[in-house]
Each structure stands twice: as structure tokens, then as C-alpha cells.
LOLUM-662582 format. One record per residue (C-alpha): residue number from 1; x, y, z. Coordinates in steps of 0.001 Angstrom, whole numbers, padded with zeros to 6 digits. Layout:
! LOLUM-662582
     k         u         v         w
   NUM         X         Y         Z
...
//
This chain:
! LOLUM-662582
     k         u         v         w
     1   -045934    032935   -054719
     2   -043978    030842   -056764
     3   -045232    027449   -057600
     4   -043243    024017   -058212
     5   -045247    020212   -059211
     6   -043311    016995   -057658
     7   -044399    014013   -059835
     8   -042814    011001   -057668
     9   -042600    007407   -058475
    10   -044135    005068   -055703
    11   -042138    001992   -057000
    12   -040410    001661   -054274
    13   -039768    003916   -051468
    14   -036460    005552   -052133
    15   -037586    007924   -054956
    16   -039546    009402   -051931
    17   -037492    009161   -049269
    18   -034409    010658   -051786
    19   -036650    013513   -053563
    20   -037664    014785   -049468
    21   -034577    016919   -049667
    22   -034833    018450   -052736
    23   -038791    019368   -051889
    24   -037398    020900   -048519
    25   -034772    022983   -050173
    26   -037593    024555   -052440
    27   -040399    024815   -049683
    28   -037609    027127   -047855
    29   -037101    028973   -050805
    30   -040378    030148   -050657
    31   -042073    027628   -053075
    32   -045858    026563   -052371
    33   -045542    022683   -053765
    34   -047760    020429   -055123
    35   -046862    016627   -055277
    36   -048177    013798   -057403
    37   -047326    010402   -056143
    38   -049243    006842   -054830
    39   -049245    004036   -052439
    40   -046817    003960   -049236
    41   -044666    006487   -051135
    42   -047323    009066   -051240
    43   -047792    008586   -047386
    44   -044959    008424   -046412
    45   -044740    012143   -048194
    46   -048217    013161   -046642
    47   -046916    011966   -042673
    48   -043509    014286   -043505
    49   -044941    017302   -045319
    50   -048797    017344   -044513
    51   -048542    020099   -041596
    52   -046665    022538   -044549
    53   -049738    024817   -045352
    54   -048189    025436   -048862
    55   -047730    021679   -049743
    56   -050805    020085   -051663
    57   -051359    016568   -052221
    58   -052614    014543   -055557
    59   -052550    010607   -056182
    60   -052269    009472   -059749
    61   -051465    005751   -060329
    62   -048317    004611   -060976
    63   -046635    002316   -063873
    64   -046967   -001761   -062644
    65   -043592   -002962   -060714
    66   -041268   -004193   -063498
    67   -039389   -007807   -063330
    68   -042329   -009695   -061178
    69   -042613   -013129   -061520
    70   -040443   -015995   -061899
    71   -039163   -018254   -065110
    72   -041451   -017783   -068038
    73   -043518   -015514   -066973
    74   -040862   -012987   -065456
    75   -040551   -012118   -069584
    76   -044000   -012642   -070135
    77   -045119   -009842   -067499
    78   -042298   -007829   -068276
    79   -043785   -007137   -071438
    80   -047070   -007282   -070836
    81   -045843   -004243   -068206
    82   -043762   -002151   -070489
    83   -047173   -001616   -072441
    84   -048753   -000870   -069628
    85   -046055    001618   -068701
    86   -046178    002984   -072169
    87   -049353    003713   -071981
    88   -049550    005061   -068586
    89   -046547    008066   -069475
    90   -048547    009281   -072111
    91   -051368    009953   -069381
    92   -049577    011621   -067328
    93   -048369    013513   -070041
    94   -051769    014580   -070611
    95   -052914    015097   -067167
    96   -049978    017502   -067085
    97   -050679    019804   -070033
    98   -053797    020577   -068662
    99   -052453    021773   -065081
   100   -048354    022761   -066253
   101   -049656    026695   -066714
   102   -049715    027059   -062620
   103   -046402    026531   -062171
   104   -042845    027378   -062256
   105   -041177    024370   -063155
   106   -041693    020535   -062775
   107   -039309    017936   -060688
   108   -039570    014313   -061729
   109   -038266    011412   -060052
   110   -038533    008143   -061790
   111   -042177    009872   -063746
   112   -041791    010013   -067257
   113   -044309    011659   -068738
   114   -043919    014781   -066435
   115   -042087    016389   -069509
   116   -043337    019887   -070723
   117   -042725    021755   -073379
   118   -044043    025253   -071720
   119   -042167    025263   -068048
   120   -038730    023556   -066776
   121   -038964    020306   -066420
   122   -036402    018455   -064472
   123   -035970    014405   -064109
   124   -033831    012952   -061503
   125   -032819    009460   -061540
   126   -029447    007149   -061609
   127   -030962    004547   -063890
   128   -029576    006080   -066961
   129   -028381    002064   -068732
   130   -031199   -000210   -067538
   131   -029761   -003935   -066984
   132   -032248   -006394   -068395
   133   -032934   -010066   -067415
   134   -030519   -012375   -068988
   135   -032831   -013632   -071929
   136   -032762   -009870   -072522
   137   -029560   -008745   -072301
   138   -028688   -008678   -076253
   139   -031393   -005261   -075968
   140   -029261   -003517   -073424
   141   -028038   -000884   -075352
   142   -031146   -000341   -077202
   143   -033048    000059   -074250
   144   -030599    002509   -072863
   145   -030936    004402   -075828
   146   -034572    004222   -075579
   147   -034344    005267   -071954
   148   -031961    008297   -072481
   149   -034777    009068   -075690
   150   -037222    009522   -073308
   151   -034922    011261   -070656
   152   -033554    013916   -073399
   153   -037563    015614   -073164
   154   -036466    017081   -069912
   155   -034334    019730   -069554
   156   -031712    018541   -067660
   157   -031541    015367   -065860
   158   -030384    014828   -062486
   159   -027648    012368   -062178
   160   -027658    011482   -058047
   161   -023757    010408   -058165
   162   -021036    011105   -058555
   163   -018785    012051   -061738
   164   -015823    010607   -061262
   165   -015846    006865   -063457
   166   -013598    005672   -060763
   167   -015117    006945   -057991
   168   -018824    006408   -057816
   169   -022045    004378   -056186
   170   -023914    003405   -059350
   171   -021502    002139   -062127
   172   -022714    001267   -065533
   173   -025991    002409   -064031
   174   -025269    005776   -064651
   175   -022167    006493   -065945
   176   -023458    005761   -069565
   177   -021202    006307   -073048
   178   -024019    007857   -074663
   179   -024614    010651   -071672
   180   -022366    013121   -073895
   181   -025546    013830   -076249
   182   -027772    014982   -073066
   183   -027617    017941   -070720
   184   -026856    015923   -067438
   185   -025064    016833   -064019
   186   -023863    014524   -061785
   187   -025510    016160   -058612
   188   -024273    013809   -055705
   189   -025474    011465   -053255
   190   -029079    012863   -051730
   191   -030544    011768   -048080
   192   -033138    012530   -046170
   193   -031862    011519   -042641
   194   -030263    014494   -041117
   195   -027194    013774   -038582
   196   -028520    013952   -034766
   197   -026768    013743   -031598
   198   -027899    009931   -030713
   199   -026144    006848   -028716
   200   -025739    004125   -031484
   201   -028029    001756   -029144
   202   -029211   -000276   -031733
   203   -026643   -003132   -033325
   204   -028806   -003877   -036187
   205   -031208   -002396   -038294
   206   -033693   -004137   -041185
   207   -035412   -002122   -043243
   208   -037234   -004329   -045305
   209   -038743   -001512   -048075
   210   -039234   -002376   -051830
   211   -042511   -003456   -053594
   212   -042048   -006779   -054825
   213   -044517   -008092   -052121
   214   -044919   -011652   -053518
   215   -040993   -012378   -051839
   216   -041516   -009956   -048887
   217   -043003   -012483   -046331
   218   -040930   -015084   -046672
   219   -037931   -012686   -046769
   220   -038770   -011349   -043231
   221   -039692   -014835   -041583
   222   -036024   -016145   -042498
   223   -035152   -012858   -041475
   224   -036514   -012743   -037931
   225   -035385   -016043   -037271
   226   -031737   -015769   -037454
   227   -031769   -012453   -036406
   228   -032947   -013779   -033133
   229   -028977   -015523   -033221
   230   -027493   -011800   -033392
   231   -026454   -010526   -029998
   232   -027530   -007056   -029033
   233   -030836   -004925   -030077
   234   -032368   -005506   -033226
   235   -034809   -003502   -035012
   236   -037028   -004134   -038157
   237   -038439   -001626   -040232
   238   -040935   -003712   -042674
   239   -041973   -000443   -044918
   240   -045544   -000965   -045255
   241   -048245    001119   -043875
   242   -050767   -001648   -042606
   243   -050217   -002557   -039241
   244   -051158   -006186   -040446
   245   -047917   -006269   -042211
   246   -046096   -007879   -039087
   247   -047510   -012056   -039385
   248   -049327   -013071   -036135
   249   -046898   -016079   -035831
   250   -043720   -014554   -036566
   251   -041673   -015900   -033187
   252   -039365   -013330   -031802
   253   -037211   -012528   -028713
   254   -037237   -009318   -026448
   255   -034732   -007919   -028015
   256   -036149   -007810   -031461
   257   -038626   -004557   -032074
   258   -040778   -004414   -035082
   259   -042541   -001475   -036923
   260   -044542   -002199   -039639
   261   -043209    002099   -041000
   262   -041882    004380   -039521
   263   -041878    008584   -040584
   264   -040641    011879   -040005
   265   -038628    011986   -036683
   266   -038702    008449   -035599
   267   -037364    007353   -038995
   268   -034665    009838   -038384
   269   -033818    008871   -035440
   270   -033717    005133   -035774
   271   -031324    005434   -038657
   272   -029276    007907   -036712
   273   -028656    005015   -033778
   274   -028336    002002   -035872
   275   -024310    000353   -035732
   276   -025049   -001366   -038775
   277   -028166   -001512   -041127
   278   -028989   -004408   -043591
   279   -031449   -004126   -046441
   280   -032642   -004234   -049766
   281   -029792   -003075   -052444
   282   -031976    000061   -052992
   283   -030206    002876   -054512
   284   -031790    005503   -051934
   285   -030448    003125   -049327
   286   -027190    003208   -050548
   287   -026666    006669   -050646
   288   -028250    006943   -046910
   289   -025317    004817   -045770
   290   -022527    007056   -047557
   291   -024187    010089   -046336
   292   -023898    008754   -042682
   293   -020859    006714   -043158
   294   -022493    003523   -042138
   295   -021901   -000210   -042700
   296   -024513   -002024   -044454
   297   -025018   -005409   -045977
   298   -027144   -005152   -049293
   299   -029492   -007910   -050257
   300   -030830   -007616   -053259
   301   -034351   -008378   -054373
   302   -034642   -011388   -056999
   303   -034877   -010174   -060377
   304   -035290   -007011   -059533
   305   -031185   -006518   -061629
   306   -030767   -002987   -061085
   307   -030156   -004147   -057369
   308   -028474   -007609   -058157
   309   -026009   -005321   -060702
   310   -025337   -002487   -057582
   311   -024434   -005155   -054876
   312   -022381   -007085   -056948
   313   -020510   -003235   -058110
   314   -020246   -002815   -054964
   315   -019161   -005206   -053408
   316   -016424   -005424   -056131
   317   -015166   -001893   -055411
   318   -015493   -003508   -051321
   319   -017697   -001016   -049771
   320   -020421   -003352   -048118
   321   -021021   -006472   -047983
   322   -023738   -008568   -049985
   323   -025875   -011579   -049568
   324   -028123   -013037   -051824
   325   -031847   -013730   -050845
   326   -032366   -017801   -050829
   327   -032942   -020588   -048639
   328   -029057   -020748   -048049
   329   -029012   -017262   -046717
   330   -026642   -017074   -043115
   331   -026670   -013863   -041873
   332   -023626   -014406   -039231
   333   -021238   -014927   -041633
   334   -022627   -012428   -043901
   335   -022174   -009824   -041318
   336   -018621   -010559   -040655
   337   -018102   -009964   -044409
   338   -019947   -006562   -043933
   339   -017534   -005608   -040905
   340   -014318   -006192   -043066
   341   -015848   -003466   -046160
   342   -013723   -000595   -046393
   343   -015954    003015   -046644
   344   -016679    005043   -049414
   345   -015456    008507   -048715
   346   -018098    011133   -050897
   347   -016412    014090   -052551
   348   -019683    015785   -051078
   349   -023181    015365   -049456
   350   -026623    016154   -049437
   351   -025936    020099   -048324
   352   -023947    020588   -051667
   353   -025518    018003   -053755
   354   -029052    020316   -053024
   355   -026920    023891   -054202
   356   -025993    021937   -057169
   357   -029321    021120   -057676
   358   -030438    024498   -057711
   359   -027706    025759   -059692
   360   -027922    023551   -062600
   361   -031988    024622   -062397
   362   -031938    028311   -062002
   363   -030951    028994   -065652
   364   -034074    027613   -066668
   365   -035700    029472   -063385
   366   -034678    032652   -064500
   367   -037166    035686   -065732
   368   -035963    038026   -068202
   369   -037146    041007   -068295
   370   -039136    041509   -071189
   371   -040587    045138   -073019
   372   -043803    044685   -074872
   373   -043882    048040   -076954
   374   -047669    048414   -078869
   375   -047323    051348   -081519
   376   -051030    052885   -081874
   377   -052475    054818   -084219
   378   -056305    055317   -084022
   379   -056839    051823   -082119
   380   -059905    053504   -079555
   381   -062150    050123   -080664
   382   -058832    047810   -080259
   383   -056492    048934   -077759
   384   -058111    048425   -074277
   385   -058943    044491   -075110
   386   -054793    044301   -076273
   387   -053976    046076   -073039
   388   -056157    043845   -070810
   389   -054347    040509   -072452
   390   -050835    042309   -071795
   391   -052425    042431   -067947
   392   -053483    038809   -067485
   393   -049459    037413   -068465
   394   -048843    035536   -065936
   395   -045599    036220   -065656
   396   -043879    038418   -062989
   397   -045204    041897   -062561
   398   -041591    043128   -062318
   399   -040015    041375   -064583
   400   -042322    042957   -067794
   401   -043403    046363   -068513
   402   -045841    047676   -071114
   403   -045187    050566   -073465
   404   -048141    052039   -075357
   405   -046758    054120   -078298
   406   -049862    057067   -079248
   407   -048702    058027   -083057
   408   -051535    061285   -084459
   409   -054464    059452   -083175
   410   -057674    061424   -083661
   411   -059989    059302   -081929
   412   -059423    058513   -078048
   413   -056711    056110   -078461
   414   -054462    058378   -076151
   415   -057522    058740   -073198
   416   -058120    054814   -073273
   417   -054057    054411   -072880
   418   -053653    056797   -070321
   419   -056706    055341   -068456
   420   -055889    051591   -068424
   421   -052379    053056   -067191
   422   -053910    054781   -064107
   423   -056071    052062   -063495
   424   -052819    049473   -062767
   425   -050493    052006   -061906
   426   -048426    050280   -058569
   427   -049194    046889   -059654
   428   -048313    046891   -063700
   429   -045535    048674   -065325
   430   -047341    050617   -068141
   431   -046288    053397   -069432
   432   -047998    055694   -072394
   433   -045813    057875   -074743
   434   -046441    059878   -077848
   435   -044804    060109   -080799
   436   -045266    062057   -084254
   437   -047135    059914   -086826
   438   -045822    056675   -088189
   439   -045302    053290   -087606
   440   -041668    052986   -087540
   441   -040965    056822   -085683
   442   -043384    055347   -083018
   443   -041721    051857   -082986
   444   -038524    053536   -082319
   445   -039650    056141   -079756
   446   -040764    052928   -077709
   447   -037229    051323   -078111
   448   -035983    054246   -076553
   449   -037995    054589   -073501
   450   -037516    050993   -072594
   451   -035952    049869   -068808
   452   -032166    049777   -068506
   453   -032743    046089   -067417
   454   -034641    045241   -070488
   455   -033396    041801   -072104
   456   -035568    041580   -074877
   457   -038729    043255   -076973
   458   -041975    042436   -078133
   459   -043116    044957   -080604
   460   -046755    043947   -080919
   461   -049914    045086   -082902
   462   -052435    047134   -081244
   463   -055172    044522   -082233
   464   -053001    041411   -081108
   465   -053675    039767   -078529
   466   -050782    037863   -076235
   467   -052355    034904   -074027
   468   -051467    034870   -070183
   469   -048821    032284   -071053
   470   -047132    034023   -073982
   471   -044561    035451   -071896
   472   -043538    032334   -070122
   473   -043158    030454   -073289
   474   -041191    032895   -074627
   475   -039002    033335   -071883
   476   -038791    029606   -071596
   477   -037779    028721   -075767
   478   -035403    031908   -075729
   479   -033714    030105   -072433
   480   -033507    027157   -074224
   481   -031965    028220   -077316
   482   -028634    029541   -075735
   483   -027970    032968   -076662
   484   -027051    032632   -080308
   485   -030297    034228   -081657
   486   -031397    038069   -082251
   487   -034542    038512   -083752
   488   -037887    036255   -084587
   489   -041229    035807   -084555
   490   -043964    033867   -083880
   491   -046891    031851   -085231
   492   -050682    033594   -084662
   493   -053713    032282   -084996
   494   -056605    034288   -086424
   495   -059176    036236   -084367
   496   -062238    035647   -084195
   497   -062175    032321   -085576
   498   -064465    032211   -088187
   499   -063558    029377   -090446
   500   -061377    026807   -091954
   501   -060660    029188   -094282
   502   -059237    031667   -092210
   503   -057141    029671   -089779
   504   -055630    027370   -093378
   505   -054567    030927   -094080
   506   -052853    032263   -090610
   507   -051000    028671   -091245
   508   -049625    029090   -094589
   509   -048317    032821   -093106
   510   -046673    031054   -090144
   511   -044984    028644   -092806
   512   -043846    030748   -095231
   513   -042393    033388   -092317
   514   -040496    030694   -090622
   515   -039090    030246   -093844
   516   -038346    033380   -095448
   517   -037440    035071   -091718
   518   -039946    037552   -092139
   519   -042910    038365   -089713
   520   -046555    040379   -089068
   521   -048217    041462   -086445
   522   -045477    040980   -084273
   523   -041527    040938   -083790
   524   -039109    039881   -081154
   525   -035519    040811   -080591
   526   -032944    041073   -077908
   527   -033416    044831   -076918
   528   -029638    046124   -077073
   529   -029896    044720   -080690
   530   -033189    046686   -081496
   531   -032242    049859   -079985
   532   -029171    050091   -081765
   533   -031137    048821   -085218
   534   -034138    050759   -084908
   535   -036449    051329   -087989
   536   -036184    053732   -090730
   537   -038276    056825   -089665
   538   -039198    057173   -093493
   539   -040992    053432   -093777
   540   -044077    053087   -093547
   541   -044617    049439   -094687
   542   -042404    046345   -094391
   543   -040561    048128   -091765
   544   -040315    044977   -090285
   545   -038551    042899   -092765
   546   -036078    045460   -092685
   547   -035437    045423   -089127
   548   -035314    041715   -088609
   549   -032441    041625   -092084
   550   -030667    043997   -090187
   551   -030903    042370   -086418
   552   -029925    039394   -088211
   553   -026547    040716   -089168
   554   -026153    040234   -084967
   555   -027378    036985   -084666
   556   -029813    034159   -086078
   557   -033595    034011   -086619
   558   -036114    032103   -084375
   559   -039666    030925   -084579
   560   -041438    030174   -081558
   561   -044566    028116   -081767
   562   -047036    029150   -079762
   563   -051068    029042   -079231
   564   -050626    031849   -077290
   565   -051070    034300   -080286
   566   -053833    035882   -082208
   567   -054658    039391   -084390
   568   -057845    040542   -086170
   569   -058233    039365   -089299
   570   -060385    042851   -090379
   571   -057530    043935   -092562
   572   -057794    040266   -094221
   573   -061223    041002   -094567
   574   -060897    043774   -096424
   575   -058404    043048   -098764
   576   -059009    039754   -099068
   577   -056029    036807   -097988
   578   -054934    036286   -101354
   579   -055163    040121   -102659
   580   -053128    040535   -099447
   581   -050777    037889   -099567
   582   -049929    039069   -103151
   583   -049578    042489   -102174
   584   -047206    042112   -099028
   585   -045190    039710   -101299
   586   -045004    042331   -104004
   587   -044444    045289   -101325
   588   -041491    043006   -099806
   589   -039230    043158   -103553
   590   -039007    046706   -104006
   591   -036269    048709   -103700
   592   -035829    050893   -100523
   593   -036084    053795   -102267
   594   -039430    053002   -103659
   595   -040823    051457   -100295
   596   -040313    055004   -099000
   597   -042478    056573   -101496
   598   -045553    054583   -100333
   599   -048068    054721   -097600
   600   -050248    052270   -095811
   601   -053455    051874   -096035
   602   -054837    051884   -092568
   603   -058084    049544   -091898
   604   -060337    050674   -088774
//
């Protein structure tokens, strides 16, 4: 089973509420899921998606709620908590290079340090310019440069809007000058309230989310009271999960219901009924009226100026009305300013904004199909550990076959292939061929017996070993790069690890390879390239440097960094590194004519 990680952000509910979809849409797909999240928004996950067998459940704390506080210390706590947010991404970084291996790709919503380097990582948000506090606002485009920094570790970000500049919910917000330099796609509006078949019974409906608590209180007493003026049914939604959220005292009529939260199907349907809805200038909000074509009145939370800089967009571009929280506050007349809004009309909705979703992920999804060929010539001490690594990828079984190339062995090389390739056969592709003697007639026999769907080759050492992630990172970084390159490497580490000495010298080879295009041990290339290169039957050294020279005639040169890689270091041993070094360097500068003259000295 495929596996996905859900890293959401708990400052405020909407990142929830908003990413809901999106986790559907991959639990249908077949996806087990595992999500990372805190506080009501982690609950509110846990109450919609705890009866999913395949859908796990992990709390990690979340950055501190930016823009608390009033006056002087609204800047002092801001960045005292940018620090603290600092900080707190590069732990969750952390946390998530130890656990990234089990899965297939990472979705982030408003988590920053849910980057990876070794599987898809995908962020969504709509806060691409960040609008400061007014003392602050000289920074703005630094900090949106900062932001889109941070953003550009992710391979694509998620853009929950639309891309038209004059036709959109989020403005400056996310329709940023400097978006040109990122891989972005404007995915559309996302909800999680589906359409149902409901009377619209109830005239209004509060929903009171956010997690600025220190102006929540107050906020719903004034509330409450004038709502009590409204005609017709009113209902409150307070988003907290304490049932000691709703004051004692707080004087209300018959006709007023409060909930402290509300999930899953009663959320769904309460939203479906509601006439009119007014609530915090949330961004998940806003797209849950568009999505059901609802009038709302947005009242944004004090200093909080993402949502001070969307109502007043808005209700510039006159799609709902806005109020501003203070003692001054009448809701009456603020309604009637709601009713006279005209309605944004989407150019799509959640059902499409989820394919393109998908779509603008599955490049990164995809698994090529990938031939490991491993030439070997006497290897009976060797072989069955390199085969057992090749067996532990954890990458698809059908998406990688195994091709063990027997050149004039005279040990048992050919019985331990043929074994290990019994042993797996219906559940591994390996396959064991023969060839006459020699390193490059063996490499090239193996080219020619690989799969018609084969994408690309490893040719590989008989005493290298590939970790169970080698494949995946591969797959991943050739992804990545586009499809400009033909042929690489990639860096190995020495094995066993015996010293300093050994592992300063497996680093100076990575070095100088990346830098001269050459390679040992191993070689990668696209596989219609390589078949149509092949090796010089007659070489039987450097047959590698002339194969890449010659791949690279199609195409460029890679170098994939990797931990993922190690070979024995017995022919180092016996040689010695520098004798070695020396040697290679020296075998590398003759003439092709000469290099066919010479042999190789095999080390058992």
C-alpha cells in the first residue's frame, strides 16, 4: 500500500477544515495516511477521519500564534515568536528525516519544515506576500522573499486560488511578482462542506473559529447580544472543543442555539442550511462561501492583517460585506451591507481544484521503471549479500527488475545467481544470464535483455551494495532534474568502514568524479541511450569513462548524492588508495588503442 504524511497547521482551523478534501481524494485513491497536526485542529481531523482504518494519528506542537498582543508588545511578541517559529521548523525538519523513508510523498499545509529532500514534498498555502503590522511594513518585501525562500524547498506549492490577477479571493496575498522564480499552480478554491439537499432554516450562522483566544470572549458576548435583535433562527458555532467554552451568563433567547464545535455531518449540515453566515475573515471561510455561493459578512480578527488585508480586498472588489471588531460594532446595519454584495462566480470548485491537485503531483508520484544490471565474474563470496540489498529497495516490485550478468566464472557465482532467482521468483523480477568473459561483453549482454518499459539503468558492481532507499532517491533527483540529462553517477561510501582514512578517500573519489564526469563502481543512464551506446567488447578497463563520454554526446552529466551507496574497499586494500588512484588516473590518458591491449587485474 502506498503511503502519504499530512503535516497540518493547528493555527487556526481552516488549514484543517481546507486540507479534509485533499486527504479524502488520496484515502480513495488507495493511500493509507498518516497526519501530524495539534490542538482543536487535530480533533477536529480525529472526529472526521478516526473510523478510516488506514488513517493514523500523531500530535507534534505547533509554531506560537503570530500578531498576539496589543501596542508594544504586539512587536515585542512578534519577535520573540518568529524565533520561536524558527526554531520549531527546523524540528520538524528533523522529526521528519527520521520517518520520510515510509512514505510516498509529503502534503504540507501551513508546516514548514515538512520539506524533504528524498520523497515529494508538497506545501499548500495562499499566504505567499505576508502583510506585516504597520511599524513593519518597510520589511514587506523582504519577508515575502524570505517566505517564498522557505516555500521554494518544496516541490511545488499549492496556490488555493485562482490565477486570474483580476479575478481572484486572495489578492496581493498570493498573487506575488516574485512567484515566476517558483514552481506554483494556482489550484482553486478547496471546501470541505459537500452540497446536501437541506431547507435553508437557519437565517444566520456564527462561526466564531480562529485562535486568538485573548479577544474571543468578548467577541461572542457582543455577539450574542445583538444577535438576539436579528429576527429568525440563529446559530453559533464557537470552534472550541471544551464544552466550557459557552460563559454560564451569556443571556440568550429561544431562538439562539449554541455549540461550543461541531464535526463531520452536523458541521455539514449546518453550513448547508444557513441563509447567511458571518465570521472571522478566515481564508478557509472564504472559500466555503464561494464554493456554496453564500453571503457572508467577514470580521476580521485584530491584528491578525492577513484577515484585516482580505476583508478590506474584498470588500473592495464587493463580494461580502465587512465589519470591524470594536465596541462600535452594529450588526443590523452591517448585514444590510452584506445583502447588497454582489457574488463571486469561481471559474471552478473543489471537484476540479482536487484533479488539479493530483495532476500537478503525479509527476513527482511517478515510478520509473528502473534495470539494475550486476556484471559478475567470480563474485561466489560477494554476490548473494549485493543481491539481497537489490531485494530490500523499497521501491515497487514492478516497477524494477534485476539482471545478474555470469561472465567465465569458475567458482559458483552462476549456482548462487540462479538460486537467489528461484528463491523470489513471483515476487522480484530477477533474471540470470550468461555471457562470454569480460566486463564490457557482459555489460552489454545485460543492456540487451532489459524490459521494453525500461526508463533507465543501473549498471552496478557485484560487491556494491544499493540501500533500500537508493532507488527512490534516484527516481526522485532524476524527476527533478527534467529530462535534460543522460548519464551519471553517484557518490559511495566505503564498506566496511574501517577508518578516517578510508572514508577521506571514497570523498576525494566522489569529488574529483563529479568533476571530471567520470565514475566507479557504478553508472547510470537513460536505457535507450545505453543500449544504443553500449561498451566496446574489446575494453577491459575504463570501459566506463568511455561509455559515459559517449552517452554524453545525448545529453548532460549528473551526480546524485546519496548515503545510499557503498562497495568493498578489498581492491583499495590491495593496491593501496594512492597506488590506485595513480593508476586509474594514468589508465584514464591512454589512447584507445593502447587501453585495448591491457587487462585487469581482478581482486577476490
Amino acid at each position: 500500500m502506498k503511503h502519504a504524511l499530512f503535516a497540518v497547521s493547528s493555527l487556526g482551523l481552516g488549514h484543517a477544515t481546507r486540507t479534509l478534501p485533499v486527504i479524502w481524494d488520496y484515502i480513495n485513491r488507495g493511500y493509507g495516511i498518516t497526519i501530524i497536526s495539534s490542538g482543536n485542529a487535530l480533533k477536529i481531523l480525529e472526529n472526521e477521519l478516526g473510523d478510516v482504518g488506514r488513517v493514523a494519528f500523531r500530535e507534534m506542537p505547533d509554531y506560537p500564534a503570530l500578531e498576539r498582543g496589543t501596542g508594544w508588545r504586539l512587536y515585542w511578541y512578534l519577535l520573540k515568536d518568529l524565533h520561536a517559529t524558527r526554531k520549531m521548523i527546523k524540528a520538524e525538519h528533523r522529526e521528519l528525516k527520521k520517518i520520510e523513508q515510509q512514505y510516498d510523498f509529503i502534503f504540507s499545509d501551513g508546516k514548514y519544515g515538512f520539506y524533504s529532500t528524498r520523497r515529494p514534498s508538497f506545501i499548500l498555502t495562499h499566504q505567499i506576500a505576508f502583510m506585516p503590522p504597520e511599524f513593519f511594513s518597510c520589511l514587506q518585501q523582504l519577508t515575502e522573499r524570505v517566505n517564498l525562500f522557505a516555500l521554494k524547498k518544496f516541490d511545488s506549492i499549492l496556490i488555493p486560488d485562482f490565477p486570474e490577477a483580476e479575478h481572484n479571493l486572495s489578492g496581493q496575498l498570493s498573487h506575488s511578482r516574485y512567484l515566476a522564480d517558483c514552481n506554483h499552480v494556482f489550484v482553486g478554491i478547496l471546501s470541505s462542506y459537500h452540497k446536501l439537499s437541506l431547507t435553508r432554516d437557519i437565517d444566520y450562522l456564527f462561526i466564531i473559529s480562529g485562535y486568538l483566544l485573548e479577544h474571543k470572549e468578548a467577541f461572542i458576548r457582543m455577539l450574542v447580544d445583538q444577535a438576539n435583535a436579528l429576527p429568525g433562527k440563529k446559530v453559533f458555532i464557537l470552534g472550541q472543543q471544551d464544552a466550557g467554552a459557552i460563559p454560564d451568563d451569556l443571556g440568550h433567547g429561544d431562538d439562539i442555539v449554541l455549540y461550543p464545535m461541531v464535526d463531520g455531518r452536523d458541521r455539514q449540515k449546518l453550513f448547508n442550511r444557513a441563509k447567511r453566515v458571518i465570521s472571522r475573515a478566515g481564508y478557509t471561510t472564504i472559500m466555503d462561501l464561494v464554493e456554496h455561493d453564500k453571503r457572508g459578512l467577514l470580521i476580521p480578527t485584530p491584528n491578525q492583517t492577513e484577515q484585516e488585508y482580505l476583508a478590506e480586498y474584498l470588500a473592495g472588489e464587493n463580494v461580502f460585506g465587512t465589519a470591524g471588531q470594536s465596541d462600535e460594532l452594529e450588526l443590523v446595519p452591517a448585514l444590510k451591507r452584506c445583502e447588497g454584495a454582489k457574488r463571486f462566480t469561481p471559474p471552478w470548485r473543489t471537484a476540479d481544484s482536487l484533479k488539479k491537485i493530483h495532476n500537478s503531483m503525479k509527476r513527482y508520484l511517478k515510478k520509473q521503471y528502473i534495470s539494475v544490471i550486476v556484471p559478475a565474474h567470480n563474485e561466489e563470496a560477494e554476490l548473494a549479500n549485493t543481491l539481497n540489498c537489490l531485494l530490500k529497495q523499497n521501491y515497487p516490485a514492478d516497477r524494477y527488475e534485476v539482471i545478474v550478468v555470469e561472465n567465465g566464472s569458475t567458482d559458483t557465482t552462476l549456482e548462487v545467481a540462479r538460486n537467489i532467482s528461484e528463491q523470489v521468483s513471483g515476487s522480484r523480477n530477477v533474471r540470470v544470464v550468461q555471457s562470454a568473459r569480460g566486463v564490457s561483453i557482459a555489460k552489454n549482454v545485460g543492456l540487451s535483455a532489459t524490459d521494453v518499459l525500461s526508463e533507465w539503468v543501473v549498471l552496478c558492481d557485484a560487491d556494491t551494495h544499493l540501500g533500500p532507499d537508493f532507488l527512490n532517491q534516484l527516481n526522485l533527483y532524476l524527476i527533478r532534474r527534467g529530462g535534460g540529462q543522460t548519464v551519471g553517477t553517484c557518490s559511495i561510501g566505503p564498506r566496511p568502514v574501517k577508518s578516517s582514512y578510508a572514508r577521506f578517500w571514497f570523498k576525494t573519489y566522489d569529488y574529483i568524479h563529479r568533476w571530471t564526469k567520470t565514475s566507479y563502481a557504478l553508472q547510470i543512464a537513460k536505457t535507450s541511450i545505453a543500449r544504443s551506446v553500449g561498451f566496446h567488447p574489446a575494453l577491459h578497463l575504463a570501459e566506463d569513462l568511455t561509455f559515459i563520454k559517449e552517452c554524453m554526446g545525448y545529453g548532460s552529466f549528473f551526480f546524485l548524492d546519496t548515503d545510499q551507496v557503498s562497495t568493498s574497499t578489498r581492491r583499495f586494500e590491495a593496491f593501496g588508495y594512492l597506488r590506485l588512484s595513480l593508476r586509474w588516473a594514468f589508465e584514464a590518458l591512454l589512447p584507445m588503442r593502447v587501453k585495448r591491449l591491457r587487462s585487469y587485474r581482478v581482486v577476490r
